[in-house]
N, C-alpha and C positions, 0 to 999 in steps of 0.2 A: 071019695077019699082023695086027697090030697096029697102025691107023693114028691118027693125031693130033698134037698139038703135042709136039715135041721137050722134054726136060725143060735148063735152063738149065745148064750148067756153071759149076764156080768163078770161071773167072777173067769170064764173064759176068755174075752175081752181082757181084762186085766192081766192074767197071764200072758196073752200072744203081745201088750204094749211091753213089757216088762221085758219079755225074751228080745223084741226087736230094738228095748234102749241098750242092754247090755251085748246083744252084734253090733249095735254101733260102738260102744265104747271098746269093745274087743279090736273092734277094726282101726279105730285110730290109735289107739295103743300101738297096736302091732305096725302101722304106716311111721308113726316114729322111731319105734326100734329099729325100723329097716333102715327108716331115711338117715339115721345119724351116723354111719358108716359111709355114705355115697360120696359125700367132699368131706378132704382136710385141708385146714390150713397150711401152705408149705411156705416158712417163712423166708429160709436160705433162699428159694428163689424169687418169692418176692418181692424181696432185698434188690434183686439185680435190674428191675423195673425203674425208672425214675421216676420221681413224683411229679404228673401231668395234669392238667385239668384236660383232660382230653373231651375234643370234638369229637374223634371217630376214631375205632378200634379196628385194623383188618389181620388179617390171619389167611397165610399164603406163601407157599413154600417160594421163598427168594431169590434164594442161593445154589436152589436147585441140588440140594443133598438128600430130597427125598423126603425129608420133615418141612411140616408146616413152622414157618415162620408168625413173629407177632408185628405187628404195626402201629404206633402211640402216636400223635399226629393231636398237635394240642398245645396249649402255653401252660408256663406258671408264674404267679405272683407272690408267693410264700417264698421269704427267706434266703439263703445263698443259690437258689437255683431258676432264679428267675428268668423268662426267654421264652422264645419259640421253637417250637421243637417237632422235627419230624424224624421220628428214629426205629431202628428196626434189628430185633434181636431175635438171633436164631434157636433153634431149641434141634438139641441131640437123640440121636437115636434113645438117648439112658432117659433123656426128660429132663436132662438139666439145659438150664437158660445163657446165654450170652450175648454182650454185644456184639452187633454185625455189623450198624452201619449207623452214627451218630451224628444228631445237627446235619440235617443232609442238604436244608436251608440258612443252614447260616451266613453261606456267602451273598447270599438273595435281602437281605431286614441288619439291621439296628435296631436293638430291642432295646425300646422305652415306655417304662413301666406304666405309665401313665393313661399307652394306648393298647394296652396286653388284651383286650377282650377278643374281640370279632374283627379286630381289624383285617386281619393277614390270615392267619391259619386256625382263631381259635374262634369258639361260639359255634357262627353260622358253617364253620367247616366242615366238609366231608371227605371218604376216600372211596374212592372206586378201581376194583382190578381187574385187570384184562390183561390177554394177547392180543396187542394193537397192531403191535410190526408183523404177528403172523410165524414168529421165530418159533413158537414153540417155550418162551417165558412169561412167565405174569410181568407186566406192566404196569405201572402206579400213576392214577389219573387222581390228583387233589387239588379243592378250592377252598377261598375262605372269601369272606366279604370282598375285599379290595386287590386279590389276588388267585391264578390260575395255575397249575404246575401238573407237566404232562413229563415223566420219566421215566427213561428206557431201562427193562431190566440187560443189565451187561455179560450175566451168567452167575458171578459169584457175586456183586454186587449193584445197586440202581447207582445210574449215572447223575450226578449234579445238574447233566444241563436240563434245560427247561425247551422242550420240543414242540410243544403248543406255540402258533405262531402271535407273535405281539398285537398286530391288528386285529384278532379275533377279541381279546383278554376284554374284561368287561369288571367295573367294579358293583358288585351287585350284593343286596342282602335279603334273609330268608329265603336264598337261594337250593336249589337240590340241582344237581349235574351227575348225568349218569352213562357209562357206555352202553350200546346194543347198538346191533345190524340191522339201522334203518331201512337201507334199499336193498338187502337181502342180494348183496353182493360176497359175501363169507370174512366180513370184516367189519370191524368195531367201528362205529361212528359215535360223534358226540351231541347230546343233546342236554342245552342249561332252561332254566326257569328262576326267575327270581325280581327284585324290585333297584332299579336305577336311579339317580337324581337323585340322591337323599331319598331314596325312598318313594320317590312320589309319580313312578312310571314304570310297569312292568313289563319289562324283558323275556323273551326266549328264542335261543339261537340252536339251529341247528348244524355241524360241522362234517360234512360226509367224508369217510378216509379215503381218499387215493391214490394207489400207491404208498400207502402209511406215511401219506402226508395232510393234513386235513385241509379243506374246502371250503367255504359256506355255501349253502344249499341257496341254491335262487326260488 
């Protein structure tokens, strides 16, 4: 005699398929009900956003009040707002948005429409935050194609000048530039990748901080 589990008949089978399409349908039903409460649109704020085609988005308290900050870093070509734009708006204990610090490059370009893409800060752009000087603030390390920008945060606000020394600067595309503690000295170094010459020779520089002032690595 032969003992063990019974083998299921048809109309068994059919029941156990039947119970496990309606747990599924149970299930996604109910992941919807949940999920349409989790975001709402908040238009007021928004609003106080400018319209960017942004390269890169950072988030990082600035201003140093404890809230994280937002970061738009990007151009636009649509309409009366045209330009390049690196700007940075603080956000309140309540959640509501404002501006902190606008056009933080404008005194740097001449914006003409014609060359809005990748040129300077849009496209191949990025941002990257650190504590470079060691002070105890985030710092704002950003590239674009044809240009480099290293800014000190000042406490309540980043500074205009550009601290990255000129003989480093490189006009480079499909580029990625990033900080970390190459020689594991307790301090942010720079290190780029990306293509030179029209394109047609590929770059990468290494920058060691000393003294929170950078170097090139030999």
């Amino acid at each position: 005699m032969v003992y063990g589990l019974k083998p299921l008949n048809r109309s068994m089978t059919i029941i156990k398929n039947l119970f496990l399409k309606i747990f599924f349908l149970i299930s996604i039903f109910c992941q919807n009900i949940i999920g349409q409460d989790l975001f709402q649109l908040n238009i007021e704020h928004s609003s106080v956003l400018q319209n960017i085609i942004t390269s890169d988005i950072g988030i990082a308290d600035l201003n140093n009040d404890g809230t994280n900050d937002i970061i738009l870093y990007g151009y636009n070509k649509i309409g009366n707002q045209e330009g390049l734009f690196l700007n940075i708006y603080s956000i309140s204990t309540s959640g509501s948005i404002d501006t902190l610090q606008m056009g933080l490059l404008d005194n740097y370009f001449t914006y003409i429409p014609e060359n809005h893409s990748s040129r300077y800060i849009g496209g191949d752009g990025k941002l990257a935050l650190g504590d470079y000087d060691l002070d105890g603030k985030i710092d704002l390390l950003a590239h674009g194609a044809e240009f480099m920008f290293l800014t000190k945060n000042l406490g309540d606000n980043l500074s205009s000048n550009n601290y990255l020394p000129i003989e480093f600067i490189e006009n480079i595309g499909e580029s990625s530039l990033q900080w970390g503690d190459v020689d594991l000295d307790g301090d942010l170094d720079i290190f780029w990748m990306g293509l030179k010459n029209n394109r047609s020779t590929i770059t990468n520089k290494l920058l060691l901080n000393q003294q929170h002032t950078y170097h090139q690595a030999l």
